[in-house]
C-alpha positions in Angstrom: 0.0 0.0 0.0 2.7 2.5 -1.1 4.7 1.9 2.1 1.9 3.5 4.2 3.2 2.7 7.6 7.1 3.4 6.5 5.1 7.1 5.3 3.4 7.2 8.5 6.3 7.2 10.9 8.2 9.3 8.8 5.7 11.8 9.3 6.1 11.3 13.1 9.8 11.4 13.3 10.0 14.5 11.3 7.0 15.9 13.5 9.1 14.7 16.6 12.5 16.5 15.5 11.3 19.8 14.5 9.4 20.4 18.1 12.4 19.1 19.7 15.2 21.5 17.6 12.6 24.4 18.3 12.3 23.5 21.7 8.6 24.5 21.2 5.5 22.7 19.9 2.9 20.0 18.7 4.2 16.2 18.0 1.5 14.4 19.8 -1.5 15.5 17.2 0.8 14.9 13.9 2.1 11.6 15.6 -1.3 10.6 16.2 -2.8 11.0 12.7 -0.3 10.0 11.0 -1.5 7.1 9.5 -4.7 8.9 8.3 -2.7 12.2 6.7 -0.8 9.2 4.8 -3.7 7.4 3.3 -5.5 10.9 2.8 -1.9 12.3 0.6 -1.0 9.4 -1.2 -4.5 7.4 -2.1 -7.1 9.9 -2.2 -6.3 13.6 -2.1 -6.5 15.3 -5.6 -3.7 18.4 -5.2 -1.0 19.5 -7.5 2.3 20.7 -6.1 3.4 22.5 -8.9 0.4 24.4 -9.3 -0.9 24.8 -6.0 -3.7 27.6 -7.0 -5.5 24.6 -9.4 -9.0 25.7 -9.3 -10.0 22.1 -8.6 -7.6 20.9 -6.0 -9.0 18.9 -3.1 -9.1 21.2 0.0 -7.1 20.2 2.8 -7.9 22.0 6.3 -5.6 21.5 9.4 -8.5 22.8 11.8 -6.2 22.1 15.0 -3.5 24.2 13.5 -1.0 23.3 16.8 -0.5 20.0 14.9 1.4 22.1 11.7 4.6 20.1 11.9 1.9 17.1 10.4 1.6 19.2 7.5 4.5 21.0 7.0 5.8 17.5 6.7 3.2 16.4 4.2 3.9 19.5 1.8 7.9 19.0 2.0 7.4 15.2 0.9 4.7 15.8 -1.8 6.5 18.9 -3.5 5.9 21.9 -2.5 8.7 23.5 -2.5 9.0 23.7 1.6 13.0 21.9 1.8 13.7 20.1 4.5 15.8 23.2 6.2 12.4 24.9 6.6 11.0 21.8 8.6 14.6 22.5 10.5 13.5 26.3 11.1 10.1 25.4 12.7 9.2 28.2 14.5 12.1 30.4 14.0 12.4 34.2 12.4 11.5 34.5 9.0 10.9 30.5 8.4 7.9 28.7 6.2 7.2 26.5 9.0 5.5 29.3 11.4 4.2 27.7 15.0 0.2 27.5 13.1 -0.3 27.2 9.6 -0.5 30.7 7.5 -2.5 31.0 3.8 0.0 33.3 1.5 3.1 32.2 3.6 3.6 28.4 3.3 2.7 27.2 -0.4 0.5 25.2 0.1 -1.6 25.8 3.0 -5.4 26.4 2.2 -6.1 28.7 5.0 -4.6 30.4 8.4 -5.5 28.0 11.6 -5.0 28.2 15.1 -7.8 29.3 16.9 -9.4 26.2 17.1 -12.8 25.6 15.4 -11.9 28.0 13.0 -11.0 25.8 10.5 -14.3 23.9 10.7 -15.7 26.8 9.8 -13.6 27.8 6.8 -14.0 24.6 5.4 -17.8 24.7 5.2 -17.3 27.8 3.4 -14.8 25.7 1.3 -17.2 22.8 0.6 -20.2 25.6 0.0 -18.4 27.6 -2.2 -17.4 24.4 -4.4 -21.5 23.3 -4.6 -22.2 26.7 -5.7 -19.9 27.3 -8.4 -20.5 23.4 -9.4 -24.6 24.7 -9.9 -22.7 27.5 -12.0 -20.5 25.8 -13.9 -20.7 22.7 -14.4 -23.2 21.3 -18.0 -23.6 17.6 -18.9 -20.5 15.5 -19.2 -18.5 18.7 -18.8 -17.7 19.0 -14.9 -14.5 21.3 -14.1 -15.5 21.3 -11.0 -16.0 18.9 -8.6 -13.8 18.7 -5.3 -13.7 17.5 -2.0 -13.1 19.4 1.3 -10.9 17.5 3.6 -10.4 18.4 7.4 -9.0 17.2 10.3 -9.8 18.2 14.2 -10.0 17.4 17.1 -11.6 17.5 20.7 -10.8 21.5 21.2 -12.4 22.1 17.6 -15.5 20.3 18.7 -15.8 22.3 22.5 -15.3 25.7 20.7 -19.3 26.9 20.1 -18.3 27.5 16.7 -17.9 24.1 15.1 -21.3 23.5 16.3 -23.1 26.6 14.4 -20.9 26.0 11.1 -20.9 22.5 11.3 -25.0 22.3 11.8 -25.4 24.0 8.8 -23.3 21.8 6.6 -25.6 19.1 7.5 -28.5 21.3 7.0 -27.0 22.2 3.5 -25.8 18.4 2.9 -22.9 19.6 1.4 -21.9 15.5 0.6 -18.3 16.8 -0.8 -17.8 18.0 3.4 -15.1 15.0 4.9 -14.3 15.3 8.7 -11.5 13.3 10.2 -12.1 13.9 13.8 -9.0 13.0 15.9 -11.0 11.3 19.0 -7.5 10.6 21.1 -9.5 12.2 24.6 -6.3 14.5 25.3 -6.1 18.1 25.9 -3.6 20.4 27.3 -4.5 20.1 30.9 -4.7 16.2 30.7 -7.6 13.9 29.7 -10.9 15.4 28.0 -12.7 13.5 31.0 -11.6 16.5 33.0 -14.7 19.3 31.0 -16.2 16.8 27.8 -18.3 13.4 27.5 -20.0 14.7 24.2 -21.8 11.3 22.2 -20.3 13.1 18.9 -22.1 10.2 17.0 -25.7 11.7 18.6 -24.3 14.7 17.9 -23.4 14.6 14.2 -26.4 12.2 13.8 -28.5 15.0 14.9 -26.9 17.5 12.5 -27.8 15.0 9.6 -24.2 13.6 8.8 -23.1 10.6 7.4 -21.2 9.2 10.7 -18.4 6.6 10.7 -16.2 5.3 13.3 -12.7 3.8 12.8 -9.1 2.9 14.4 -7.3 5.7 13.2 -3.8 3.7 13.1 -5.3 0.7 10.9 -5.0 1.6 7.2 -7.4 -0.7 6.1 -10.2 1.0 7.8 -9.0 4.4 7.0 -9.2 3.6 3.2 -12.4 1.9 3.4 -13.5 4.9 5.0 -12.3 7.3 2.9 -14.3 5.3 -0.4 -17.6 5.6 1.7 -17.1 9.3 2.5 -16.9 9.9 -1.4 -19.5 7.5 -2.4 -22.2 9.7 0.1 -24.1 12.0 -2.2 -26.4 13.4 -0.1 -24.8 14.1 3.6 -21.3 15.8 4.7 -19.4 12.7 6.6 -18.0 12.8 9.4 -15.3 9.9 10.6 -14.7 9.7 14.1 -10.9 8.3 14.4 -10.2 6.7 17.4 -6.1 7.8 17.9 -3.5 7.9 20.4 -1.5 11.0 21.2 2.1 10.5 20.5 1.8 7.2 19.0 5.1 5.3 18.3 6.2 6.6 21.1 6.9 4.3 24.0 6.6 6.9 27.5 4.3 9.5 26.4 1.5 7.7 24.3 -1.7 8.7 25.3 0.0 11.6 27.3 -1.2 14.9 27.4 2.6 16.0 27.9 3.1 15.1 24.4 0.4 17.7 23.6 2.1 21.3 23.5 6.0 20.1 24.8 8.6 18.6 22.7 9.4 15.2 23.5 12.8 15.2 24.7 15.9 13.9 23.3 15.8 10.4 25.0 12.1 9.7 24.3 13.0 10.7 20.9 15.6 8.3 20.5 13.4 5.5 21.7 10.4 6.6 19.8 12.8 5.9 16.7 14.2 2.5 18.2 10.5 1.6 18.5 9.7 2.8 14.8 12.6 1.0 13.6 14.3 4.3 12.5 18.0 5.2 12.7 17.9 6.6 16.3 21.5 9.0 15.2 20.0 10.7 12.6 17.8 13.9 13.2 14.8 14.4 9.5 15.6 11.3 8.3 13.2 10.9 4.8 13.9 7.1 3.9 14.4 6.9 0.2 11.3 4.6 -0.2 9.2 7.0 0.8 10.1 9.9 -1.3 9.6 7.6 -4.0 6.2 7.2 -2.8 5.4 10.6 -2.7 6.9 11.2 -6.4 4.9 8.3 -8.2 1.8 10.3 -6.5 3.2 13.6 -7.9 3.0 11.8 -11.2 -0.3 10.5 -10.9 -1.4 14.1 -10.0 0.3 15.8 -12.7 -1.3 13.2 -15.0 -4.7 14.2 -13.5 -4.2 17.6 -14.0 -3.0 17.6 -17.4 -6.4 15.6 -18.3 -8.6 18.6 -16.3 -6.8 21.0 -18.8 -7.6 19.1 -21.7 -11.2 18.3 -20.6 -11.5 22.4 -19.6 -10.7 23.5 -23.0 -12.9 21.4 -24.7 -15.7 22.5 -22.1 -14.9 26.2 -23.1 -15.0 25.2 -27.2 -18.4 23.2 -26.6 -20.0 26.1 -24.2 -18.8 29.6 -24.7 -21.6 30.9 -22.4 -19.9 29.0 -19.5 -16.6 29.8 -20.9 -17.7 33.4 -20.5 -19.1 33.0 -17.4 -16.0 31.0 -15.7 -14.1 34.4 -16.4 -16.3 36.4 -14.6 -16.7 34.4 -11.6 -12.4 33.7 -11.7 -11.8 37.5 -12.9 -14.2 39.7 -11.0 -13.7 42.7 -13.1 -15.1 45.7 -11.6 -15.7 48.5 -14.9 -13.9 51.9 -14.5 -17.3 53.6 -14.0 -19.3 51.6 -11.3 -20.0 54.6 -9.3 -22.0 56.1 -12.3 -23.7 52.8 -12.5 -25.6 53.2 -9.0 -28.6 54.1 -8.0 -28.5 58.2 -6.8 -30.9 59.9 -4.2 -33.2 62.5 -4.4 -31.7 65.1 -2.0 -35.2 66.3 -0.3 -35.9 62.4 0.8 -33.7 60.9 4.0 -33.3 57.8 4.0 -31.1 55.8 6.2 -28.0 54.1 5.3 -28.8 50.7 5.5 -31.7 51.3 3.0 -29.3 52.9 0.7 -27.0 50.4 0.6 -29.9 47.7 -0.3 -30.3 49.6 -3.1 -26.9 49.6 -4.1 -26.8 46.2 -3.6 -29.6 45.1 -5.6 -27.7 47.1 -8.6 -24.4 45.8 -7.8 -26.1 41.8 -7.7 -27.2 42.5 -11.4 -23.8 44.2 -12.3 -21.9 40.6 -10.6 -23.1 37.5 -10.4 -20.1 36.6 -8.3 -21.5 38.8 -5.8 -22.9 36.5 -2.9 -24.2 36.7 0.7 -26.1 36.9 3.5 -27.2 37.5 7.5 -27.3 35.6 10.8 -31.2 35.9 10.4 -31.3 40.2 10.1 -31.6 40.3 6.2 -35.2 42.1 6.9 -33.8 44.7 8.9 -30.3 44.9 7.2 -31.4 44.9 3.9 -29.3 42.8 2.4 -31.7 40.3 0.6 -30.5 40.5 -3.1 -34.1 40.7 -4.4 -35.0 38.4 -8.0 -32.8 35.8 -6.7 -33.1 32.4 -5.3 -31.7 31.4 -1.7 -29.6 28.3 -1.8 -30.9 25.9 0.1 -30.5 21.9 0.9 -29.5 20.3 -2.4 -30.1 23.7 -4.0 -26.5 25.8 -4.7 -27.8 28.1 -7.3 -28.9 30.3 -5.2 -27.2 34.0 -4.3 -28.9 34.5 -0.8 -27.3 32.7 1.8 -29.1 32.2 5.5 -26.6 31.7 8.5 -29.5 31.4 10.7 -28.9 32.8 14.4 -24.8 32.3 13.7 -22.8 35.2 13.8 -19.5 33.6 14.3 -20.2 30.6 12.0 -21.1 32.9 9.2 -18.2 35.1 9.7 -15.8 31.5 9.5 -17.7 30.3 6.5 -17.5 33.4 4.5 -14.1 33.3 5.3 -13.8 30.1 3.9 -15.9 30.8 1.0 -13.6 33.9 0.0 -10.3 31.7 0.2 -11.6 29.3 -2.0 -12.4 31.8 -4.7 -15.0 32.8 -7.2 -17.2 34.6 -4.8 -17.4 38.1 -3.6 -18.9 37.8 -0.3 -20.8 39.5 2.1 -22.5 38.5 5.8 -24.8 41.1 7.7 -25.9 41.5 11.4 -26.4 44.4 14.1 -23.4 46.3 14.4 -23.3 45.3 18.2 -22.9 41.8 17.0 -20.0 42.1 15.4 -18.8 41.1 19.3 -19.7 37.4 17.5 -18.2 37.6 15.1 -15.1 39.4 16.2 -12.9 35.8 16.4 -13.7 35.8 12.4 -13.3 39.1 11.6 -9.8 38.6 13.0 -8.5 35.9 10.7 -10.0 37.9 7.8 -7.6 40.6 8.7 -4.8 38.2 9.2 -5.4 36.3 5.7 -6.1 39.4 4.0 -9.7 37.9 2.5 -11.9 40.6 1.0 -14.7 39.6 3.0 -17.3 42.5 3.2 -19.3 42.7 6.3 -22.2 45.2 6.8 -23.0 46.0 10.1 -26.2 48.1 10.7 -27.6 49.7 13.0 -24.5 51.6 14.0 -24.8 53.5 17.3 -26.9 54.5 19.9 -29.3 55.6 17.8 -31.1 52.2 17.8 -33.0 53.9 21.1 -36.1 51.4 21.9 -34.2 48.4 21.9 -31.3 49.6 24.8 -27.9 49.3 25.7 -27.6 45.5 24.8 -28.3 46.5 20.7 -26.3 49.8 20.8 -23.0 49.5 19.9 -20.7 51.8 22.3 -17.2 50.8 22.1 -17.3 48.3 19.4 -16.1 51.0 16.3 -13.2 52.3 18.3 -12.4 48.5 19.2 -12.2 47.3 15.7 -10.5 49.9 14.8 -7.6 48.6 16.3 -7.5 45.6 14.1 -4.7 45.9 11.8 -5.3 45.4 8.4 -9.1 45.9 8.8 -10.9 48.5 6.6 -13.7 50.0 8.2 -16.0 52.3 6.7 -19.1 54.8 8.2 -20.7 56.5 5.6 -22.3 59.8 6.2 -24.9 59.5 3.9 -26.8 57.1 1.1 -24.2 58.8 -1.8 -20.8 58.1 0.3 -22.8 54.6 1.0 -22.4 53.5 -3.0 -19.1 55.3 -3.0 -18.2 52.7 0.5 -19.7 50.2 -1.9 -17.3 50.4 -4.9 -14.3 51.2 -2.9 -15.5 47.8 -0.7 -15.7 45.8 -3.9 -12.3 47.3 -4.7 -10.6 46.2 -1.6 -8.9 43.2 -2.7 -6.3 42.6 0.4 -8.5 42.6 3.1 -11.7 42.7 5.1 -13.9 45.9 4.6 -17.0 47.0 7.5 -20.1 48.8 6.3 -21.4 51.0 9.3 -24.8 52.0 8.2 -27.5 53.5 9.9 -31.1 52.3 11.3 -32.9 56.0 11.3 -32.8 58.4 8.1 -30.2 60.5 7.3 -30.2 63.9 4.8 -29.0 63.0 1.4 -26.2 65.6 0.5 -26.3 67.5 -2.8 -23.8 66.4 -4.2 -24.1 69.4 -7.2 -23.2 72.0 -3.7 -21.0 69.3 -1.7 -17.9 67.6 -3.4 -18.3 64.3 -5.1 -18.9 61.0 -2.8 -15.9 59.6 -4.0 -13.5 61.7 -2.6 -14.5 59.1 0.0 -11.5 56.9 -1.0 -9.0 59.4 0.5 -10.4 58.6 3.9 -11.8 62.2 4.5 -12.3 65.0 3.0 -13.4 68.8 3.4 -17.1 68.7 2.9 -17.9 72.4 3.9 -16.2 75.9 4.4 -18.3 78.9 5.5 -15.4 81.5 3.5 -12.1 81.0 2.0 -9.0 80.8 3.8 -7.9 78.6 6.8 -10.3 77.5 9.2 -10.2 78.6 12.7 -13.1 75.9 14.1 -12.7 73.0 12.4 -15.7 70.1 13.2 -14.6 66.5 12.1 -17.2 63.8 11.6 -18.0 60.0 10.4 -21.7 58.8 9.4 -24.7 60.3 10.9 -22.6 63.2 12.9 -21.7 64.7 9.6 -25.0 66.0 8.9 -25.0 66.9 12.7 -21.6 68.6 11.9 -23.0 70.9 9.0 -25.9 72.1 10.9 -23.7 73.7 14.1 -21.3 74.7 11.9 -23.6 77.1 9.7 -24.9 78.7 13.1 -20.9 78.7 13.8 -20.1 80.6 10.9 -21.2 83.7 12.6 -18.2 83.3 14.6 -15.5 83.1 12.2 -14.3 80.3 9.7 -15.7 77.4 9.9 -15.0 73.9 8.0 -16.6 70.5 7.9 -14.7 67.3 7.6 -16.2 63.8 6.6 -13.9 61.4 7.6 -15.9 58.2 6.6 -12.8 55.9 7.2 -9.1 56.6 9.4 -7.9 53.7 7.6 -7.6 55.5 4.1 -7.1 58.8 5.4 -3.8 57.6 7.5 -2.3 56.1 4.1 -2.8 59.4 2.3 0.4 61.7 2.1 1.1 63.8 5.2 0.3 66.6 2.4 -2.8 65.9 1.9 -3.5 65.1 6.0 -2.2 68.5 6.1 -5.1 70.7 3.7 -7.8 68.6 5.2 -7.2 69.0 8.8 -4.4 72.4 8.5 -2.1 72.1 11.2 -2.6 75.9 11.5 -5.8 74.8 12.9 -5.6 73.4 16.6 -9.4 74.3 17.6 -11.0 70.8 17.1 -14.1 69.0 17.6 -14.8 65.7 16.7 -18.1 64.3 16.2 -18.8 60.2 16.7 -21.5 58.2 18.3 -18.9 55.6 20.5 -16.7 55.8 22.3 -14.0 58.9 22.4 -10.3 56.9 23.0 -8.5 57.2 20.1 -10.0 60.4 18.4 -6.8 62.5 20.2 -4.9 62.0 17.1 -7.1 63.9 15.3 -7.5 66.8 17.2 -4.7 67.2 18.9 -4.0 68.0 22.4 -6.3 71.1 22.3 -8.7 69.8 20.7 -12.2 67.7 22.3 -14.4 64.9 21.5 -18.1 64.5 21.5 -18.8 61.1 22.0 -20.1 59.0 24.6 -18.2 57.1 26.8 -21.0 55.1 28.9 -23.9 52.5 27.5 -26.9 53.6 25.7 -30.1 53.6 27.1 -34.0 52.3 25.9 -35.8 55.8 24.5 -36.8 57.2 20.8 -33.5 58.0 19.2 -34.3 61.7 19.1 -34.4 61.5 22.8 -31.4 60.2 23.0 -29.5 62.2 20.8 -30.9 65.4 23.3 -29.6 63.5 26.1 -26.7 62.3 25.4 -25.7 66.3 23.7 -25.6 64.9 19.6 -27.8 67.9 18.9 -26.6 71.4 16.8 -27.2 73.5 20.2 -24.5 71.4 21.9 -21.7 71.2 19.8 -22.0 75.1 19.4 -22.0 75.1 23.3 -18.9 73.3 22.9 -16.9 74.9 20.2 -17.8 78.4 21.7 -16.6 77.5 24.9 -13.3 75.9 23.3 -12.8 79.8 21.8 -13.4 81.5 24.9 -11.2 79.5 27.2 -8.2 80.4 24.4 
């Protein structure tokens, strides 16, 4: 069987030597699965090392990403260019073998994994994305795509809440191409799983409608027998429950949960070889047999591949609509004049922000078909229902409306997931105090640098009826803090489109909507400058007379429209100007010139304007400058109310910017 076992404890060995030269992390997970990641590489998984971006690779997802040695050991044997003096740099400066696998740093490596469950989630997203695009795509004989999503986990991915929201849904969406291997060895950090967990996870999985199986995950018979029954299920996601032992092979610390997060140590090393019948004085030892193994599979892959490229271009001769189509959803072309494409809005009608940006969206969904998305149940009240089109539902993957149900953080994994597998532009929708939920999410997106768009409604305290648990305080400033996170507050429905385009343009990274529940004045734009000024971050909106300001009122989302009403009473007092600074994010990457005519250093009487909290805002206006914001939770009234009480009202920031002048 292609020298399985000899593959398997080469794995092991390698696993065991890099956590011991690093002095730091994981050989009791890649020890322990082993045997299945051999079967897995060599019989079953459909990859190609020298083209790792194949648009119809299987997907591989390490879920418990503390067990990386397992596949940074996997890609240096198959091919991927990770030599064996990265496996030697395990965890060191500037290495390919970082402590938890990263997308975009490691060839090979389908997604960034750590926090555990996670990866559970991204490979639903995985597995969803392929269904859809195979409803797209795909016409009579002709099928370019049709791949398999392969994870493996383990007891912490199952505790962590999220593998049960994303992992539901799977079953609920019998997304059949879905394989589980869960690593069922009972051992966490702080010593048996007895200690906090007694999960049935067959009941469990049962009751999520999965295809369940149970094997020994060290017998290679049963772990290829499974493997031909998961991909012979056509109608449920499978999960394999693999009974393991931590560290196996080796003959102390087997079934120890010191073998969990601490190297082995030299001597147990050394007998764990003696025991695997490997040469106990040599450190990443690769036996010759098995890189032979590995090659012949290489061959057989690159043979596959080379018949997918064959069988694609006849698919694009015999069907130049799909052909057409396959660029679009591959491409995602945005025209040089999608701003003039979008719907505009009659300047004597408010209208909040989130309804603005349903209207964009229903544009933008006839513009793209890649476009796709969906809420944890709020697409009523978030407006984010693309209108004309089906929902995908069990079976059903043509569909462009996806619902999460009541799963925040399962929808933010999955459309994480969903983005990294590519063809999709995606988008996921809540409350803006939510985003709490999904936070964990949000956070990889950064990290991996997946354009996921998230549009967050019902930004502030301006909720009112519905209190301080659905008004969003400190949760702007928070996220704000998350490098590598684009977050944008339009002030009104024109700046919304213009937060649209620029999302859709943001290819490196996660954008945030921040729209508003309660109407907002639609800015004319024939009086103001154009909406798409909002790219640079901010902008100067409104002067009251030429020159440089001496009160200068800075403002995101519905305080701008706040901010132009003081300031026209503030006018009387001298020069006035109005900044919209819909996102810091853009305006910090702008020129210190340009920083420098918006907000004139000359300038040092500053106000700005933001419904959350005030940390953070100093940078803006300087140490002389103040902050209307609110610093304390929200409270259940109408949201006029609430904007008297809390001082968001024209009277008030006159109050304030008069009393900055007089105490100068």
């Amino acid at each position: 069987m292609k020298n399985l076992n000899l593959v398997a404890n080469t794995i092991r060995c390698l696993a065991a030597d890099a956590v011991q030269k690093a002095n730091s992390g994981h050989p009791g997970m890649p020890m322990g699965m082993a045997d299945v990641a051999a079967v897995l590489f060599l019989n079953h998984l459909n990859h190609c090392p020298s083209r790792p971006d194949w648009v119809n690779r299987d997907r591989f997802v390490l879920s418990g990403g503390h067990g990386s040695m397992l596949l940074y050991s996997l890609l240096h044997l198959s091919g991927y260019g990770l030599p064996l003096e990265e496996l030697k740099a395990f965890r060191q400066w500037n290495s390919k073998t970082p402590g938890h696998p990263e997308v975009g740093h490691t060839p090979g490596v389908e997604t960034t994994t750590g926090p555990l469950g996670q990866g559970c989630g991204n490979a639903v997203g995985m597995a969803l994305a392929e269904r859809m695009l195979a409803a797209r795509l795909n016409i009579g004989a002709h099928v370019p795509i049709d791949h398999t999503t392969y994870v493996f986990c383990g007891d912490g991915d199952l505790m962590e809440g999220i593998s049960h929201e994303a992992l539901a849904l799977a079953g609920h969406l019998k997304l059949n191409r879905l394989v589980v291997f869960y690593d069922y060895n009972k051992i966490t950090i702080e010593g048996s799983t007895e200690l906090a967990y007694s999960d049935d996870v067959r009941k469990r999985f049962q009751g999520y409608h999965w295809n369940v199986l149970e094997i020994d995950g060290h017998n290679l018979d049963e772990i290829e027998k499974a493997l031909v029954a998961a991909k012979a299920e056509k109608e449920r996601p499978t999960m394999i429950i693999t009974h393991t032992h931590i560290a196996q092979g080796s003959p102390n610390l087997h079934d120890s949960h010191k073998a969990h997060g601490e190297p082995l140590g030299a001597e147990e090393i050394k007998a764990t070889k003696h025991n695997l019948g490997f040469p106990e004085d040599q450190d990443f030892y690769v036996p010759e047999a098995v890189r032979e193994s590995f090659a012949a599979r290489a061959r057989e892959l690159e043979a596959k591949v080379a018949a997918w490229d064959s069988d694609l271009q006849k698919y694009h001769a015999a069907h130049p609509d799909r052909a057409a189509q396959w660029e679009v959803f591959f491409k995602q072309e945005l025209p040089a004049d999608l701003m003039e494409q979008l719907p505009t809005f009659e300047v004597d009608k408010p209208i909040a922000t989130r309804v603005a940006s349903g209207k964009v969206m229903q544009k933008l969904a006839q513009l793209f078909p890649f476009l796709v998305g969906g809420a944890a149940d709020l697409a009523p009240s978030t407006r984010t229902f693309l209108d004309g089109y089906p929902s995908v539902k069990p079976g059903q993957y043509d569909g462009r409306n996806l619902h999460f149900g009541v799963r925040e953080l399962g929808m933010a994994s999955i459309l994480n997931g969903m983005a990294l597998h590519g063809g999709f532009r995606v988008f996921g929708a809540t409350f803006f105090v939510f985003s709490d939920y999904c936070r964990p999410s949000i956070r990889l997106s950064a990290i991996m640098k997946v354009p996921v768009i998230y549009v967050f409604t019902h930004d502030s305290f301006y909720v009112g009826e519905d209190g301080p648990t659905h008004e969003p305080i400190e949760q702007l400033m928070s996220l704000r803090l998350m490098p590598g996170l684009t977050i944008i507050r339009p002030a009104d429905p024109t700046e919304t489109a213009a937060a649209w385009v620029s999302a859709l343009k943001n290819t490196q990274g996660p954008t945030l909507l921040l729209l508003t529940r309660h109407n907002l004045p639609v800015l004319d734009r024939t009086v103001y400058p154009s909406a798409s000024l909002l790219e640079k971050g901010a902008y100067v909106l409104w002067q009251s007379a030429p020159g440089t300001p001496e009160m200068l009122l800075i403002a995101t989302g519905s305080e701008v429209s706040l901010a132009l009403t003081a300031a026209r009473e503030l006018a009387k007092e001298g020069i006035v100007r109005v900044v919209s600074m819909p996102c810091w994010e853009y305006f910090d990457r702008q020129p210190a010139s340009y920083r420098d005519e918006v907000l004139p250093p000359a300038c040092t009487l500053r106000l700005a304007i933001e419904a959350g909290t005030t940390l953070g805002w100093q940078k803006y206006v300087g140490d002389r400058g103040r902050i209307l914001g609110i610093d304390h939770y929200g409270a259940s009234a109408p949201f006029k109310v609430l904007a008297e009480k809390f001082g968001f009202v024209p009277a008030h920031v006159v109050e304030m910017v008069k009393s900055m002048r007089a105490a100068r």
